[in-house]
C-alpha positions, 0 to 999 in steps of 0.5 A: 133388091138382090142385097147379097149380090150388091154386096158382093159387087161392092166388096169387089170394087173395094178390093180392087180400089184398097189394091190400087188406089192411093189418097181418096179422089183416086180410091173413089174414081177407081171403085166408082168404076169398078162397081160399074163394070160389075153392074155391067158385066152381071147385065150381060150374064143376065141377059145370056139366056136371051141371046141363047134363047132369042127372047124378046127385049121386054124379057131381057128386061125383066131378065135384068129386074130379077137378076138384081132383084129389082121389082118392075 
């Protein structure tokens, strides 16, 4: 896995939460969908190519595996 993104996506979600939340149950809800938001948002920055290119869904996948830097 791509550990620096997912550090970096973490320490954003933190900030957002330490900026916002007050008392843990809320911290955690606000982080949990921070981090989520993230995630979703680097999918679609992944998946750029293929709307500008017309790749194939299977490449779109592969698109997302690499930008995590998942193995398949």
């Amino acid at each position: 896995m791509n550990q620096d993104l997912i550090d970096k996506l973490t320490e954003q979600a933190q900030k957002y939460a330490d900026d916002w939340g007050k008392g843990e149950s809320v911290w955690t809800d606000l982080f949990d969908s921070k981090f989520a938001e993230l995630i979703v948002k680097e999918c679609a920055k992944a998946l750029n190519p293929m709307l500008r290119d017309m790749i194939s869904r299977g490449e779109a996948v592969d698109l997302i595996l690499k930008h995590f830097g998942v193995e398949p």
